[in-house]
Residue, then its C-alpha position, 0 to 999 in steps of 0.5 A: x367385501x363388506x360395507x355399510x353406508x350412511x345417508x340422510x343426514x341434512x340441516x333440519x330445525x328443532x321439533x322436525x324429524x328425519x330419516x336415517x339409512x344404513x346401507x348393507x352389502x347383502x346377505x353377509x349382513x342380514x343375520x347381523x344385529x345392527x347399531x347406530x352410534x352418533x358422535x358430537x362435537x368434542x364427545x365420546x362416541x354413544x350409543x344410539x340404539x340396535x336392532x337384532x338380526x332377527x327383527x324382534x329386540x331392541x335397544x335404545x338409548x335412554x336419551x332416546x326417550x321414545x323419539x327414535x325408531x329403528x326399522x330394516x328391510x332385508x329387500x332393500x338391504x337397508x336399515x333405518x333410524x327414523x328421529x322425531x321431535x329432533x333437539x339442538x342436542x342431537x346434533x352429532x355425526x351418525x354411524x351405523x355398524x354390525x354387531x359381532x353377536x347375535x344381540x350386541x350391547x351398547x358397547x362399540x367394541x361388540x361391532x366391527x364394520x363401521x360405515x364412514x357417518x352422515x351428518x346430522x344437525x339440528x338448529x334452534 
């Protein structure tokens, strides 16, 4: 039995940040890279950014531009994208999902658990 969840998504204005939780079922999760993907509104889902199972690499989105941050703590089985200067234009419905190698790419297909989204939006 494996899941991730979503969590923290809410209603916030242009220029705040938020706080994004991805969380795991356990240890069947921790040696897994774990990526976010965000869907809008009549879009393709993208790439978001992954973090690797052991912590150290990354890889973000070049829309990111240094406005999001990716975090885990194994103690609390939870992964977390932290979104600063927030835009109108990130305004989407947020997953996140285990990767299925060790450092998985930007491509949905190199994930397999998908958690069920958590609804981010931004107004102006």
């Amino acid at each position: 039995q494996v899941q991730l969840v979503e969590s923290g998504g809410g209603l916030v204005q242009a220029g705040d940040s938020l706080t994004l939780s991805c969380s795991h079922s356990g240890d069947t999760y921790r040696t897994r890279s774990i990526g976010w993907f965000r869907q809008a509104p009549g879009k393709e889902r993208e790439f978001v950014g992954r973090i690797s199972w052991d912590l150290n690499r990354f890889y973000y989105a070049d829309f990111v531009k240094g406005r999001f941050t990716l975090s885990r703590d194994n103690t609390k089985n939870t992964i977390y994208l932290q979104m600063n200067k927030l835009t109108p234009e990130d305004t989407a419905i947020y997953y996140c999902a285990r990767g299925r190698t060790l450092v998985p790419g930007p491509q949905s297909s190199e994930y397999d658990h998908w958690g069920q989204g958590t609804q981010v939006t931004v107004s102006s």
